[in-house]
DSSP file (Angstrom, degrees, kcal/mol; ACC not computed):
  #  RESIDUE AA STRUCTURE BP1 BP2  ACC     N-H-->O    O-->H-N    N-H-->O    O-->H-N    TCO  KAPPA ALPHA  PHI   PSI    X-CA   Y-CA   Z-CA
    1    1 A X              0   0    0      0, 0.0     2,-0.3     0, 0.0     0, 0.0   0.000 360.0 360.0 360.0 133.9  -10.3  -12.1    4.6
    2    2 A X        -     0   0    0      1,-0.0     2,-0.9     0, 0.0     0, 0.0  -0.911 360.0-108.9-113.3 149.0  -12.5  -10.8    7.4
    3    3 A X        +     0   0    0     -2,-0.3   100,-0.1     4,-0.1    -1,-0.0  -0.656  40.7 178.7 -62.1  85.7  -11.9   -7.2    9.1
    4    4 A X        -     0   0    0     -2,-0.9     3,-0.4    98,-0.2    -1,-0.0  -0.245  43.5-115.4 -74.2 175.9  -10.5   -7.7   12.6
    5    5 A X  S    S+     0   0    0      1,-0.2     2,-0.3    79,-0.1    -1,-0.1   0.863 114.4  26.9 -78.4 -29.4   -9.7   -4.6   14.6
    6    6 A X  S    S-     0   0    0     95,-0.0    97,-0.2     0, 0.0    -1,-0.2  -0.771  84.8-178.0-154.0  53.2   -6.0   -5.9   14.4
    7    7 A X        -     0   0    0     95,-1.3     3,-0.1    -3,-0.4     2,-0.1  -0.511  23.4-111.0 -84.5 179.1   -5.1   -8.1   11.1
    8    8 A X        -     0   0    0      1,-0.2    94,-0.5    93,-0.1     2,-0.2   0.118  43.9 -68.0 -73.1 169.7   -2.2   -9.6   10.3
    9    9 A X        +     0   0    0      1,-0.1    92,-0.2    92,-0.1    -1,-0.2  -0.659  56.1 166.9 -65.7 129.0    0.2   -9.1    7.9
   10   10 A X        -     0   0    0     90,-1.3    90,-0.3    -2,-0.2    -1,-0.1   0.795  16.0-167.6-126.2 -25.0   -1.5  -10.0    4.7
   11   11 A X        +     0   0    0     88,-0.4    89,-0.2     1,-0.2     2,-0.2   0.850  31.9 155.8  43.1  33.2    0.7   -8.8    1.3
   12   12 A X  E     -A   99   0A   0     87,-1.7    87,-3.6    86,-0.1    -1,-0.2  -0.690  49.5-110.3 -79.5 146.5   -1.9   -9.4   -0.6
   13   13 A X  E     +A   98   0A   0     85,-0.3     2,-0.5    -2,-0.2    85,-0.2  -0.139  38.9 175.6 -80.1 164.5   -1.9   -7.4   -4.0
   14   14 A X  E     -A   97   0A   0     83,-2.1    83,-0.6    15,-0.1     2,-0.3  -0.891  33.1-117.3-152.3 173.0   -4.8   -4.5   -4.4
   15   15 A X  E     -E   28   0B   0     13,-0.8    13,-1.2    -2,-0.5     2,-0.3  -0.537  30.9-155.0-115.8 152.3   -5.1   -2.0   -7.4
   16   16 A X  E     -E   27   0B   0     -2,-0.3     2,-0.4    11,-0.2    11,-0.2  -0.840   5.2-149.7 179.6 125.9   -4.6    1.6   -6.1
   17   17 A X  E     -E   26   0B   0      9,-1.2     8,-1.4    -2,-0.3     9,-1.3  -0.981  17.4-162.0-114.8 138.9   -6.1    4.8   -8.0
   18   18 A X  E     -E   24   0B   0     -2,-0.4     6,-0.3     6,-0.2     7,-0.1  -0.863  20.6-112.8-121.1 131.8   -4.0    7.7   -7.5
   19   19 A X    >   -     0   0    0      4,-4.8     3,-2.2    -2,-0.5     6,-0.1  -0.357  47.8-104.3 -53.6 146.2   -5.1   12.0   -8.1
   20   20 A X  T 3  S+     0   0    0      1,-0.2    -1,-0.1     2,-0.1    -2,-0.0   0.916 125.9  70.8 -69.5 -43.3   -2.9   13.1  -11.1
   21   21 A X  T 3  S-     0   0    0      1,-0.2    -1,-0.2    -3,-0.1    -2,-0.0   0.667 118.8-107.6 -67.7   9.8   -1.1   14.7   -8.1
   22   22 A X  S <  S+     0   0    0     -3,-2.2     2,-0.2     1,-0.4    -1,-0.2   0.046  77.9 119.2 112.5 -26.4    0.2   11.3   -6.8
   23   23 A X  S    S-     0   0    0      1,-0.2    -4,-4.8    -5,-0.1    -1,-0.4  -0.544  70.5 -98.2-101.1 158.7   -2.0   10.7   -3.5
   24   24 A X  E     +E   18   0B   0     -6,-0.3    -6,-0.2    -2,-0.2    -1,-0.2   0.107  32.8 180.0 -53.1 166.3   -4.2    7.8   -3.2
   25   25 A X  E     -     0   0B   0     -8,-1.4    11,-3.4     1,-0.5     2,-0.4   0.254  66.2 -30.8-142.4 -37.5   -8.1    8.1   -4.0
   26   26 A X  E     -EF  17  35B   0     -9,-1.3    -9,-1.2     9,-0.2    -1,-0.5  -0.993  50.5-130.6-153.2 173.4   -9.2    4.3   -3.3
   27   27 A X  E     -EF  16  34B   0      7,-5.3     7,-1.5    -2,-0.4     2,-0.9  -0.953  10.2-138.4-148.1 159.4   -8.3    1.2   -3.3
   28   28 A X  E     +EF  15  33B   0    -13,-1.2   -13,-0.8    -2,-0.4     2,-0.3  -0.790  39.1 152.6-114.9 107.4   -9.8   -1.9   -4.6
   29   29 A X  E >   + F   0  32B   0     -2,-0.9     3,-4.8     3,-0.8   -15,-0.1  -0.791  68.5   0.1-121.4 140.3   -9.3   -5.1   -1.9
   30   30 A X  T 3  S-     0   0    0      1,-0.4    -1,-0.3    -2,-0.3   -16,-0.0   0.741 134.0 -54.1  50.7  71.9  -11.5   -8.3   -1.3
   31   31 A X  T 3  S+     0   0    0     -3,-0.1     2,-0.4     1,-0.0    -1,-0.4   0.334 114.5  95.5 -19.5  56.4  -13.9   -7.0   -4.2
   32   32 A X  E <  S-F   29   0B   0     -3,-4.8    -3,-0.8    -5,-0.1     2,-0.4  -0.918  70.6-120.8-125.6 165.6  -14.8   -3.5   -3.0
   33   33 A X  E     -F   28   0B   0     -2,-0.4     2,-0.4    -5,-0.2    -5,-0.2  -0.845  26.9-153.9 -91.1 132.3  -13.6   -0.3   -3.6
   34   34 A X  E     -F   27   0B   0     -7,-1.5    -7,-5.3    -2,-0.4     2,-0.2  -0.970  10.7-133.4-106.7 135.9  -12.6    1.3   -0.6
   35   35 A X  E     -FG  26  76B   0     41,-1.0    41,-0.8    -2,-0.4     2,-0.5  -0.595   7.8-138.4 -39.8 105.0  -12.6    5.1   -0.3
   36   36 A X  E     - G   0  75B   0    -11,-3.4    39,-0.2    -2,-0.2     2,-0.2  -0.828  23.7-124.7-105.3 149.9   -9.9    6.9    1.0
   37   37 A X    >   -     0   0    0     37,-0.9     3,-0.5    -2,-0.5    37,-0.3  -0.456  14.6-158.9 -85.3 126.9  -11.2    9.7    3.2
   38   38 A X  T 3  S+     0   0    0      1,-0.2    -1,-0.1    -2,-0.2     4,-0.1   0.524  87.5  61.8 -93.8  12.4   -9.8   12.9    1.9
   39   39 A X  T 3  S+     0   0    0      2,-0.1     2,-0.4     0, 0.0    -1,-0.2   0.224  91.1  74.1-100.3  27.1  -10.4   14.5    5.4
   40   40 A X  S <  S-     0   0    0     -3,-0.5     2,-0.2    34,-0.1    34,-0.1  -0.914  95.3-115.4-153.3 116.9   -8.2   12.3    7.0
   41   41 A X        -     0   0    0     -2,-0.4     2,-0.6    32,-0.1    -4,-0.1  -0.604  28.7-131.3 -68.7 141.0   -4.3   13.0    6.2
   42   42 A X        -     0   0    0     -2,-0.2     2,-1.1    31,-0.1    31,-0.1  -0.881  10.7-127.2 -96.7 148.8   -2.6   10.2    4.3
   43   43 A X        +     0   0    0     -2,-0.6     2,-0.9     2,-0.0    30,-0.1  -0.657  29.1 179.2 -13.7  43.3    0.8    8.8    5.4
   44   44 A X        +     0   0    0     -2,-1.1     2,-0.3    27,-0.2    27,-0.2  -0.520  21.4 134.5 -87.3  94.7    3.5    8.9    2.5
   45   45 A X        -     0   0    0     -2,-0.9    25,-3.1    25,-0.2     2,-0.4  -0.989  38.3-119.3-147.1-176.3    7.0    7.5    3.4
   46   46 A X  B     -B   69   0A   0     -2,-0.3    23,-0.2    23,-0.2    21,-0.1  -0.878  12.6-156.9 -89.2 114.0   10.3    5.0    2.2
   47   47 A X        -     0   0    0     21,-1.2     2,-0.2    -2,-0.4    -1,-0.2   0.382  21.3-122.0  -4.2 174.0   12.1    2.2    3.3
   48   48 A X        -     0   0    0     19,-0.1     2,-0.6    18,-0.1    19,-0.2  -0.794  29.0-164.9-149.4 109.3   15.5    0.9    2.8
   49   49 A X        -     0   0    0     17,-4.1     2,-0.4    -2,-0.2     4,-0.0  -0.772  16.4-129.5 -87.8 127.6   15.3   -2.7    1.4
   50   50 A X     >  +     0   0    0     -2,-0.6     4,-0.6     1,-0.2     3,-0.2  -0.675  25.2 178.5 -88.9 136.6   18.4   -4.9    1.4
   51   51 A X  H >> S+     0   0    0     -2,-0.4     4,-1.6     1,-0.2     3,-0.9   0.885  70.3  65.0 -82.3 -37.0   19.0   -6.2   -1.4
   52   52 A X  H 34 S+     0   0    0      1,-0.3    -1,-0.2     2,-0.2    -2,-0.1   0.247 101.0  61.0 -80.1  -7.2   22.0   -8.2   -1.1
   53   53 A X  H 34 S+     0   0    0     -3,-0.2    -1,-0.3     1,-0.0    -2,-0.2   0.921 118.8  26.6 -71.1 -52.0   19.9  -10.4    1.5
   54   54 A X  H << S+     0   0    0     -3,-0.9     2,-0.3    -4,-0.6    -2,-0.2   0.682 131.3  30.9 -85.8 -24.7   17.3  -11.4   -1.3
   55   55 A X     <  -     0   0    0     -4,-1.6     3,-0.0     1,-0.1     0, 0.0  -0.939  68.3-139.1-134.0 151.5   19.6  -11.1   -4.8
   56   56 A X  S    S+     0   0    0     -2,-0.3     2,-0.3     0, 0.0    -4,-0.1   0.636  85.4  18.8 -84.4  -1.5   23.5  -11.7   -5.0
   57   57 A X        -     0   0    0     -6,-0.1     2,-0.4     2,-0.0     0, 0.0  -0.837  63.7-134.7-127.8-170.1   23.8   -8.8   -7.2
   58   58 A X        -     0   0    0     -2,-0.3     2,-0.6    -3,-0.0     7,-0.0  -0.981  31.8-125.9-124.2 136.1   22.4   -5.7   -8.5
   59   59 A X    >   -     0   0    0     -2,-0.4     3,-1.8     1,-0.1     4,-0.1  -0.821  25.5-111.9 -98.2 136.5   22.5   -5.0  -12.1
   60   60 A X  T 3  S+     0   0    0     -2,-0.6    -1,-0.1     1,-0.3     0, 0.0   0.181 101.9  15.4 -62.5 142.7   24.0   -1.8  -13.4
   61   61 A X  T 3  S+     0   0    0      2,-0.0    -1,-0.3     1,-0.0    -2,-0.0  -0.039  87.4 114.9  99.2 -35.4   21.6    0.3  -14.8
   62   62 A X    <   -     0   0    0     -3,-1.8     2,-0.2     1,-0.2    -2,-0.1   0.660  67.8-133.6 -48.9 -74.3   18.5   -1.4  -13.4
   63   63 A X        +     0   0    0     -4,-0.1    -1,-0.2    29,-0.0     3,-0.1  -0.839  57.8   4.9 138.8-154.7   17.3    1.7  -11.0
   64   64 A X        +     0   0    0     -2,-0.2    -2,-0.0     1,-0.1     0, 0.0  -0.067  57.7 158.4 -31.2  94.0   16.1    2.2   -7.4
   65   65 A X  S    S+     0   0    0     28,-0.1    -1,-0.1    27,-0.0    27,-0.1   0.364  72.2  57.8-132.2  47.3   16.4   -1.3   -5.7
   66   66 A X  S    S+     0   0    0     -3,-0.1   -17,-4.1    25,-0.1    26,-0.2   0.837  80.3  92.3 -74.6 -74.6   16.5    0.1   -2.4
   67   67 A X        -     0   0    0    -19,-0.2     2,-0.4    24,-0.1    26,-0.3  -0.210  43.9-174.7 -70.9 110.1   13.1    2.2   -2.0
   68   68 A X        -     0   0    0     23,-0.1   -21,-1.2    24,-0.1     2,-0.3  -0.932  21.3-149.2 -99.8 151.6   10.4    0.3   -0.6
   69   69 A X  E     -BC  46  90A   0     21,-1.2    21,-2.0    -2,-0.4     2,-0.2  -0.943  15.6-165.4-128.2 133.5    7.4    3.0   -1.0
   70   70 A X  E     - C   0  89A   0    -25,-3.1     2,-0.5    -2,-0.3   -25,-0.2  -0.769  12.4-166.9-130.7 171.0    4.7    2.9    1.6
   71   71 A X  E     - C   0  88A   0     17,-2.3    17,-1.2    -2,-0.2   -27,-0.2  -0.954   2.2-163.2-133.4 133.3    1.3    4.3    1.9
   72   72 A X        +     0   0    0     -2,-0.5    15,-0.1    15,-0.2   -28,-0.1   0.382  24.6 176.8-129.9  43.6   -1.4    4.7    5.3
   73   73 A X        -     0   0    0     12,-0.1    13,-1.7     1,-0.1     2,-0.6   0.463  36.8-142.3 -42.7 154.2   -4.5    5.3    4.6
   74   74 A X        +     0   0    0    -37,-0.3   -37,-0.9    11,-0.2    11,-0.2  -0.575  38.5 161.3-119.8  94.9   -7.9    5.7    6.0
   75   75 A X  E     +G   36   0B   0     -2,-0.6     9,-2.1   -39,-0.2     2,-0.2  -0.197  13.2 172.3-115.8 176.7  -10.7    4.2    3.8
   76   76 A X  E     -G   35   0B   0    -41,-0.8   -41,-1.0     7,-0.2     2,-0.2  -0.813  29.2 -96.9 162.9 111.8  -14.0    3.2    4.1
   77   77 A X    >   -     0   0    0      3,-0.4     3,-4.3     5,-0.3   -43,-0.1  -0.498  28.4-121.8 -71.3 131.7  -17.1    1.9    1.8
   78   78 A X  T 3  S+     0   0    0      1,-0.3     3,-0.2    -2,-0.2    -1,-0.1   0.740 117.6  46.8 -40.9 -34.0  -19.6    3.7    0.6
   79   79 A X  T 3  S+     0   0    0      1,-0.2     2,-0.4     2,-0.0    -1,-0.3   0.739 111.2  62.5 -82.8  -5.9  -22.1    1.2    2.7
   80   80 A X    <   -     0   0    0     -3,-4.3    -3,-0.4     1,-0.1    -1,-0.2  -0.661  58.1-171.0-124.7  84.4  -19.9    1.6    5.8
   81   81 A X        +     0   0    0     -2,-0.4     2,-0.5    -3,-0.2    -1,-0.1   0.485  60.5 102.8  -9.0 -39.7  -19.3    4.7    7.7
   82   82 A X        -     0   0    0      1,-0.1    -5,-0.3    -5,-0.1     2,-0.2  -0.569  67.9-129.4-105.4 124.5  -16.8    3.2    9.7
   83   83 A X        -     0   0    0     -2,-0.5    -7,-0.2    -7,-0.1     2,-0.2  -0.345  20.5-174.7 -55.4 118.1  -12.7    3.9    8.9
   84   84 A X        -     0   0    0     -9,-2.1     2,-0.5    -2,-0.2    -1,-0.1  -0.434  23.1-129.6 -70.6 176.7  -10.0    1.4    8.6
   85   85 A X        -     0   0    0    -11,-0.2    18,-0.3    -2,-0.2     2,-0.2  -0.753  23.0-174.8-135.0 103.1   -6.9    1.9    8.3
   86   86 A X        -     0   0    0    -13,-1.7     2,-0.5    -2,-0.5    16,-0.2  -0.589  11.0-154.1 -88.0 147.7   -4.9    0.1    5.3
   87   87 A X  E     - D   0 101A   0     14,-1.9    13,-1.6    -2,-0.2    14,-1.5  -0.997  15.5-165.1-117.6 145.5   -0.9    0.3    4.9
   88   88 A X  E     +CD  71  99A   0    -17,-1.2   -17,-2.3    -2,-0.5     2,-0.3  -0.686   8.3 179.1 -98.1 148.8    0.5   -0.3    1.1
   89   89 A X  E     -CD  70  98A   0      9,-0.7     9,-3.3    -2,-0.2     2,-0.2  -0.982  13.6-161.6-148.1-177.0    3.5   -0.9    0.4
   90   90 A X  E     -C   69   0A   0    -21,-2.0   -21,-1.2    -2,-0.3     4,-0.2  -0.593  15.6-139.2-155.5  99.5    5.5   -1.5   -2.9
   91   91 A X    >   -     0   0    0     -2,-0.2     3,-1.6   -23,-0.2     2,-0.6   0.388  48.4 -63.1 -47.8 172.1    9.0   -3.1   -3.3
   92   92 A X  T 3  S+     0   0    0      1,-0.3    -1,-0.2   -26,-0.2   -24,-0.1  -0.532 118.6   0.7 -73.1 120.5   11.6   -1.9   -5.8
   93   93 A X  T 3  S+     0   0    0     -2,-0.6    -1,-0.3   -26,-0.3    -2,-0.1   0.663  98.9 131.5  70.7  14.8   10.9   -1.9   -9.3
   94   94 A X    <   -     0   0    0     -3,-1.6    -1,-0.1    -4,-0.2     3,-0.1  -0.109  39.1-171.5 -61.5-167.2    7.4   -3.5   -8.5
   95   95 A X  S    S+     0   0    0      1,-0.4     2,-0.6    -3,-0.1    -1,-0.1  -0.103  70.7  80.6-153.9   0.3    4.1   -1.8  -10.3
   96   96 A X  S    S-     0   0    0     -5,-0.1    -1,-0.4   -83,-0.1     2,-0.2  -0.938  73.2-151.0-107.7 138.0    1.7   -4.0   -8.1
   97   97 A X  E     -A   14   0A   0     -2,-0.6   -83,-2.1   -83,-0.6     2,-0.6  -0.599  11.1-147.5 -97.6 168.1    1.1   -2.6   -4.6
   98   98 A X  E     -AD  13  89A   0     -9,-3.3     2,-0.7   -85,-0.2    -9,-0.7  -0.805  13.5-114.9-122.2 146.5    0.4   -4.7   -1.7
   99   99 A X  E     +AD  12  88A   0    -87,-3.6   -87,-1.7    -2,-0.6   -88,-0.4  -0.830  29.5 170.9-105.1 115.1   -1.7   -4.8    1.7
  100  100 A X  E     -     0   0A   0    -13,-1.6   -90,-1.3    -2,-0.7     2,-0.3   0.806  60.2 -17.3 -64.0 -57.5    0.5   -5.0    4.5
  101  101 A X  E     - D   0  87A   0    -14,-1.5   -14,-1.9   -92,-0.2     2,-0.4  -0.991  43.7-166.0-157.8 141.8   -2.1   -4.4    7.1
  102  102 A X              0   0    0    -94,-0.5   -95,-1.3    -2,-0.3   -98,-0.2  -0.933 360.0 360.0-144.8 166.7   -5.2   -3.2    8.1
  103  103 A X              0   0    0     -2,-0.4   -17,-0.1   -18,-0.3    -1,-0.1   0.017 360.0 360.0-146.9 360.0   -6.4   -2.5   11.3
């Protein structure tokens, strides 16, 4: 995948390391680690997925399969100064997050 100023939507999966307090610290795309700049606010909010497009039911007890959880970071490699900006996101009941976008 090459870094445009503007990609596309790509939903490709990435690995995400998180602070024991929940916020991102890097993430690992297109075999690098990217940085996320801790001077640089991140971007934490929810979705509302319908489900009833994608499944004909729900099953009781399952949990959340509403809440898509998104992320918007601004990262950056140790050899490259210069900020991107990735969004994550993660469907309901996933564990793998994905890259939506960066620009």
């Amino acid at each position: 995948m090459s870094l445009a100023t503007e990609a596309p939507h790509t939903l490709e999966e990435v690995a995400v390391r998180f602070s024991p307090d929940g916020t991102p610290m890097a993430v690992r795309h297109d075999g690098h680690i990217w940085t996320v700049d801790p001077d640089v606010h991140a971007t934490h909010w929810f979705t509302r997925e319908s489900w009833w497009d994608t499944q004909h039911r729900a099953p009781i007890g399952i949990g959340d399969v509403v809440s898509v959880e998104h992320w918007q970071l601004q990262t950056k490699l140790a050899s490259n100064p210069e900020l991107l900006t990735f969004t994550l996101r993660r469907d309901p009941l996933a564990t793998q997050w994905l890259l939506e976008s960066i620009s």
